[in-house]
C-alpha positions in Angstrom: 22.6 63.2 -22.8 20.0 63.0 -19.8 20.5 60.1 -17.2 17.5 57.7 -17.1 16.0 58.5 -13.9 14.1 55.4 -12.4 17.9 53.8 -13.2 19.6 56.5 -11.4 17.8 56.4 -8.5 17.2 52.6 -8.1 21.4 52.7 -8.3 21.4 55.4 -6.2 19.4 54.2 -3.3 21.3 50.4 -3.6 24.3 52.1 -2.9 23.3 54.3 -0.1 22.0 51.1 2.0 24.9 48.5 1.0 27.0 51.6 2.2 25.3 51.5 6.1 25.1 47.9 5.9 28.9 48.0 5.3 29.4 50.0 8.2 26.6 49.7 10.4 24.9 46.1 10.3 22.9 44.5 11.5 20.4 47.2 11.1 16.6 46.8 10.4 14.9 48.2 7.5 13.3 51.5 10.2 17.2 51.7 11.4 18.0 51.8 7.6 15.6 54.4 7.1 16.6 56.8 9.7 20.3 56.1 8.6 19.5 56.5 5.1 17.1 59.2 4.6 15.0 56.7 2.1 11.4 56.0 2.5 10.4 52.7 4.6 9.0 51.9 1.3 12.0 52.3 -0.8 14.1 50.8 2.0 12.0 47.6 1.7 12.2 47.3 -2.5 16.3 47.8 -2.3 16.5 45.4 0.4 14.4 42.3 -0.5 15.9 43.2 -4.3 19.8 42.6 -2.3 18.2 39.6 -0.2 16.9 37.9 -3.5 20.9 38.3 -5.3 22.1 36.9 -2.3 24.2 40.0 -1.2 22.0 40.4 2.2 20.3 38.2 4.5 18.2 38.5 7.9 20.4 38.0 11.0 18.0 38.5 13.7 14.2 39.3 14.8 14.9 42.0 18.2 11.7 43.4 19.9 10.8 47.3 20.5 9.8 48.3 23.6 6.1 48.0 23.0 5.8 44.6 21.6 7.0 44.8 17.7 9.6 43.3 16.2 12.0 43.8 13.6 14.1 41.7 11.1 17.4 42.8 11.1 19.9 42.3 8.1 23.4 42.2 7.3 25.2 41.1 4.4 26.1 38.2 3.2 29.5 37.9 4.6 30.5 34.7 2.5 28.7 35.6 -0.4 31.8 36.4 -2.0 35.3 37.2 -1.8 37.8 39.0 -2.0 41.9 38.2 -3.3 45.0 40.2 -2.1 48.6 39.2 -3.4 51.7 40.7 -2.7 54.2 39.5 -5.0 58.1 40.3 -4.6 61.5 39.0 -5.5 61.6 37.0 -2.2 58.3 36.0 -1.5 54.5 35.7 -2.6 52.0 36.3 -0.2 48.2 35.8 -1.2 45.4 37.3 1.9 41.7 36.1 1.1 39.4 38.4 2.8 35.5 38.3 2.7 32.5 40.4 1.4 32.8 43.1 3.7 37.1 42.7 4.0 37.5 40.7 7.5 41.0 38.2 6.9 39.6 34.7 6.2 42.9 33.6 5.7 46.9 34.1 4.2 49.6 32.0 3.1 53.3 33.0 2.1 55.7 31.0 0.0 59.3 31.9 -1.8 58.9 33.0 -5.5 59.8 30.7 -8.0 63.5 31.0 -9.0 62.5 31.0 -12.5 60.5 34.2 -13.1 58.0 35.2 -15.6 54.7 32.8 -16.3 56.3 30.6 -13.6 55.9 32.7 -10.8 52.3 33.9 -12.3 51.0 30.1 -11.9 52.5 30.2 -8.9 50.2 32.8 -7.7 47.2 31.2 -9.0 48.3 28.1 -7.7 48.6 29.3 -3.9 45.3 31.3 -4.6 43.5 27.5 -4.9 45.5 25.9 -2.3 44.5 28.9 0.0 40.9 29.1 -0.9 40.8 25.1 -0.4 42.4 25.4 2.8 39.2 27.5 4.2 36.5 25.4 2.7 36.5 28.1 -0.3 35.3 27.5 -3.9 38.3 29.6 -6.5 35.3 30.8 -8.5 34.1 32.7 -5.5 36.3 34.9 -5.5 34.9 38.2 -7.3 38.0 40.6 -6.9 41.8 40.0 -7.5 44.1 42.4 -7.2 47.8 41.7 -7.5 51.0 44.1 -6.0 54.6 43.7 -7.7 57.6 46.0 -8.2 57.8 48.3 -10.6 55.7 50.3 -13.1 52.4 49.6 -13.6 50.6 50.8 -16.9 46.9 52.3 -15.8 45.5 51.6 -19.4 46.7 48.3 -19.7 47.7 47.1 -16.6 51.2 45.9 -18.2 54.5 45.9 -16.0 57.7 47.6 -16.6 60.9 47.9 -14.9 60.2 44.8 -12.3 63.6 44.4 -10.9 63.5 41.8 -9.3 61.5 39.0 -10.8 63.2 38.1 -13.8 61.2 38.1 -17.5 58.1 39.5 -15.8 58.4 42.4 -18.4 58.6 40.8 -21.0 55.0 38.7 -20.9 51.7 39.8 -21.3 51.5 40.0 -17.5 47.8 40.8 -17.7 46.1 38.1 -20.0 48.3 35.2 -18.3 46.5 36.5 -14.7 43.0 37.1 -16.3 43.2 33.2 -18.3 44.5 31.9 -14.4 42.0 33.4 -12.5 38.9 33.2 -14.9 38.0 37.3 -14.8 40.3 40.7 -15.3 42.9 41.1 -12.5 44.0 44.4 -11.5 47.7 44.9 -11.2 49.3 47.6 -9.1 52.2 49.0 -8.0 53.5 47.5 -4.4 54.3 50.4 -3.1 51.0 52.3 -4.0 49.1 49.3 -2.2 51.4 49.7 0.8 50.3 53.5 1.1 46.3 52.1 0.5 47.3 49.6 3.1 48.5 52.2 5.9 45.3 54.6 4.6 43.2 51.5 5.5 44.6 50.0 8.6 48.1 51.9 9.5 49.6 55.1 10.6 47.3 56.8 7.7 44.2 55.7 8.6 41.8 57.8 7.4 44.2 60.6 5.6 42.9 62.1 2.3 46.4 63.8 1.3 49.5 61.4 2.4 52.4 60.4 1.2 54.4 57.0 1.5 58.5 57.0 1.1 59.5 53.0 0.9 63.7 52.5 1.3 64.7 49.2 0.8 67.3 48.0 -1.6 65.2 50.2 -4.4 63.2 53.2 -3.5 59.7 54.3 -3.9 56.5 56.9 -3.4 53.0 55.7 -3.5 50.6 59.0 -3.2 47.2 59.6 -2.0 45.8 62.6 -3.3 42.2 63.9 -2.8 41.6 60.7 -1.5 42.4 58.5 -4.8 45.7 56.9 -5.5 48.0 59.3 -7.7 49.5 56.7 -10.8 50.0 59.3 -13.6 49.5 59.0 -17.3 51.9 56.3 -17.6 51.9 54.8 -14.2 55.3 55.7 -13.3 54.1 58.5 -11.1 55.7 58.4 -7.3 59.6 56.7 -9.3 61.2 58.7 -7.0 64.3 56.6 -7.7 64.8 59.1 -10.6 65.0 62.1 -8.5 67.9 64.5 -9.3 69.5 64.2 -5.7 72.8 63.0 -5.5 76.4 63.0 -6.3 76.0 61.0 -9.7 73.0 62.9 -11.5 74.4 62.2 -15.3 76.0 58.4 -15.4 74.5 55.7 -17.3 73.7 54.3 -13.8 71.5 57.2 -12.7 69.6 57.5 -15.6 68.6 53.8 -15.0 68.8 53.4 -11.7 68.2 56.8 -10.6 70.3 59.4 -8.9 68.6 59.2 -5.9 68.4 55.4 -5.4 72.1 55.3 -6.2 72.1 57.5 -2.9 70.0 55.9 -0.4 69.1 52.4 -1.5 70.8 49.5 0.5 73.7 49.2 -2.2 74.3 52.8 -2.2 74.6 52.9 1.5 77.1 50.6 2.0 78.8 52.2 -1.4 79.4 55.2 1.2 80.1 53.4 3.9 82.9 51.5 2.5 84.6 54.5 0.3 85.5 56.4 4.1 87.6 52.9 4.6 85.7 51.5 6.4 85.9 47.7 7.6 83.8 45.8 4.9 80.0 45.0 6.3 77.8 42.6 4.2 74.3 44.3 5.1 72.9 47.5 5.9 71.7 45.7 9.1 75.0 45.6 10.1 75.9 48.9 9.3 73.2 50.2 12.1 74.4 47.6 14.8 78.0 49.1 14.1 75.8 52.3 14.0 74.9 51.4 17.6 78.4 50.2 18.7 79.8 53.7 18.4 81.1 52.8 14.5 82.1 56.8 13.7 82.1 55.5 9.7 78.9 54.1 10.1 77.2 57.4 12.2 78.7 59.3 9.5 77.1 57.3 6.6 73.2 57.6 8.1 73.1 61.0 8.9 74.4 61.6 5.6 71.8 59.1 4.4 69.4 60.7 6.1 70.0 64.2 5.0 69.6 63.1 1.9 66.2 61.2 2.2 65.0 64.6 4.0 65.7 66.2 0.4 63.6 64.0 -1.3 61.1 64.4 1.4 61.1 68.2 1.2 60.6 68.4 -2.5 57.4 65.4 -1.6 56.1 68.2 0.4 56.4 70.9 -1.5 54.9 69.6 -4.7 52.5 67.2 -2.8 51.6 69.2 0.5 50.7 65.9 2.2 49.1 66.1 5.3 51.8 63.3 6.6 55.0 60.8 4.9 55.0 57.3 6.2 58.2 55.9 6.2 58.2 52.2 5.2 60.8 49.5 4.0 63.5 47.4 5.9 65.6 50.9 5.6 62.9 53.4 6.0 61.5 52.3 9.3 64.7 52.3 11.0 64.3 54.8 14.3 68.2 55.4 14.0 67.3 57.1 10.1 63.8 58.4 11.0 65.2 60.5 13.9 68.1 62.0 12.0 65.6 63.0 8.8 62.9 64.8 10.8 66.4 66.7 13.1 67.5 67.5 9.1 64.1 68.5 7.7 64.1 71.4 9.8 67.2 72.7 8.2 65.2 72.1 4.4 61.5 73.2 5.0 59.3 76.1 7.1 57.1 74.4 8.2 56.6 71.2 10.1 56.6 68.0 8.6 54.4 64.9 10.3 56.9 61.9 9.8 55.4 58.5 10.4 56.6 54.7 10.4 54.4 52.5 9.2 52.6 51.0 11.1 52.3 47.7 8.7 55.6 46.9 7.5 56.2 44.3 5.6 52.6 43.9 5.6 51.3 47.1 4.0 51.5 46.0 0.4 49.7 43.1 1.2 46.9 44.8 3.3 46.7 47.4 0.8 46.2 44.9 -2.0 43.3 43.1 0.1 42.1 46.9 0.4 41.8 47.5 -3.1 40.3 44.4 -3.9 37.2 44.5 -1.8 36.7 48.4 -2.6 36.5 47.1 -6.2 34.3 44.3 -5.2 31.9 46.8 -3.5 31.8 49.1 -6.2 31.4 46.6 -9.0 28.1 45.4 -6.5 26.7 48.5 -5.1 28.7 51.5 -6.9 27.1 53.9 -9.6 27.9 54.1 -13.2 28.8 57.5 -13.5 29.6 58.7 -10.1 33.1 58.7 -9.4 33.5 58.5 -5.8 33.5 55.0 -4.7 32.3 53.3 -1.8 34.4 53.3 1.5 35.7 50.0 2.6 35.0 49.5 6.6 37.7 49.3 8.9 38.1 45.7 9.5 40.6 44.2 11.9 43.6 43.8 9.5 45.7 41.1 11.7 46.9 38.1 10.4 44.0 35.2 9.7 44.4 32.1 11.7 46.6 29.6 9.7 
């Protein structure tokens, strides 16, 4: 089957100009040119077709040196937007960002006690209250993407395992979204948005091959790979929960929990820290400020975490060969456990291992979600049928938008 040709390149030049104008703008149509390679002619079709759908606009008139001027055009920043939600057992927090991803503005709100469709109204409901808060019309937005725990289906977008949010599994997760927000709603795993979000704007930026390790009171692995997000055939890719690393690698508890989680996740930690006989502590914070008291119970219990996270890490690295592993979660970006797992990687693996904290914390999930959301907004605009690498997203300031 033979591509039809006028098409192909009418989509083909489109994208190559929103592309500069995402980066570059304002730029007139001879700086388009040059940047572009395209004729002035072509250049001047693909433009006033984008200026007539309302996806570009002149910003300017500037004057060359002998007497000419030039229109210059950017796009039109508030011609849509996007929708980023991060949505956990503790909290929801919804980012709305614009056409070309700068933060227009965030809220944050406890999740609803009661679970399942409740706390999916709930997001739609702080979505409107957000959009109205900034002047913004819901049906504006042209991209929603939504991050939660657990296993996200890539077919279907269904959700498994979500251990946290009671009876999430057990809804049609996807329609109830898509009926809320009007249009299909991409869901995705939290911590694969965390690693877009560090890729984006973090300790990653940039990285085609990287890995990120989230320890928490669960644990996680979100993987870039060739520069597109790693989710497997079921979505369950990066469960590193499951990982044969431990001292319990055949109860009923590590084959649904996982061995590995068992070991390192915040109940497993104090699990060990309380079998040496240890005074009883009620967090793993205060395990690390007895850590820093001198506590020998409590050194012994990290570095024994930590040799086992740098394990995990060394089989990340073998199968993965990452070019770097972010470190992320309340656990996971501690400096007293990041030290001791790069001191215990060397004993594991030949060659050197670029450790990283994220940059983001308890931001990158969010960030990641806005992320993903505007690169599907620019690829549903500009992209190509066909072509499957998308369109990058610029690298917009990702700090909080003024409440």
């Amino acid at each position: 089957m033979t591509r039809d040709a006028p098409s192909f390149s009418k989509q083909y030049s489109r994208r190559v100009v929103a592309e500069v104008l995402l980066h570059k703008a304002p730029l007139s149509r001879a700086e388009l040119a040059r940047a572009t390679g395209l004729s002035k002619q072509t250049i001047s079709i693909v433009v006033a077709d984008l200026e007539t759908e309302g996806w570009v606009r002149s910003v300017g008139i500037s004057k060359g040196a002998i007497g000419r001027t030039a229109v210059s055009y950017d796009l039109a920043r508030d011609a849509a937007f996007s929708i980023g939600v991060d949505l956990g057992g503790a909290k929801v927090s919804i980012a709305i960002a614009d056409l070309i991803g700068k933060p227009i503005g965030e809220l944050t709100e406890p999740t609803d006690p009661r679970g399942g469709a409740h706390v999916l109204r709930q997001v739609h409901e702080i979505a409107f209250r957000l959009a109205a808060r900034e002047g913004l019309d819901l049906d504006r937005a042209r991209s929603v993407v939504v991050g939660m725990p657990g296993v996200v289906d890539p077919e279907t977008g269904a959700v498994d395992l979500v251990p946290n949010i009671r009876d999430l599994s057990s809804i049609n997760t996807p329609k109830l979204l898509a009926d809320l927000f009007g249009q299909p709603v991409v869901i995705e795993n939290d911590v694969n948005l965390a690693m877009l979000g560090e890729v984006w704007q973090g300790c990653a930026h940039g990285a085609e091959n990287a890995a990120f390790v989230a320890i928490g009171a669960g644990v996680g692995l979100g993987l870039i790979v060739n520069g597109q997000l790693v989710r497997g055939a079921r979505g369950a890719a990066g469960e590193i929960a499951y990982l044969p690393i431990g001292r319990d690698l055949e109860s009923l508890d590590a084959r649904t929990v996982g061995a590995f989680e068992l070991e390192v996740g915040a109940a497993g930690i104090l699990r060990r820290y309380h079998s040496g006989g240890a005074h009883p502590v009620g967090s793993v914070r205060e395990l690390f400020d007895r850590l820093e008291s001198g506590d020998a119970s409590a050194l012994k219990t990290i570095e024994a975490t930590a040799r086992t996270v740098a394990l995990a890490l060394t089989a990340v690295e073998a199968v993965v060969d990452p070019q770097l592993i972010v470190l992320g979660g309340s656990i996971g970006i501690r400096p007293e456990l990041v030290e001791r797992v790069r001191l215990a990687l060397h004993f594991f693996f030949a060659r050197t291992v670029d450790i990283r904290v994220s940059a983001l914390g308890a931001r990158a999930g969010l960030i990641g979600a806005v992320s993903l959301a505007v690169s599907r907004l620019h690829n549903d605009l500009f992209g190509m049928s066909g072509v499957p690498k998308e369109l990058s997203v610029p690298g917009v300031v990702a700090g909080r938008a003024a409440a």
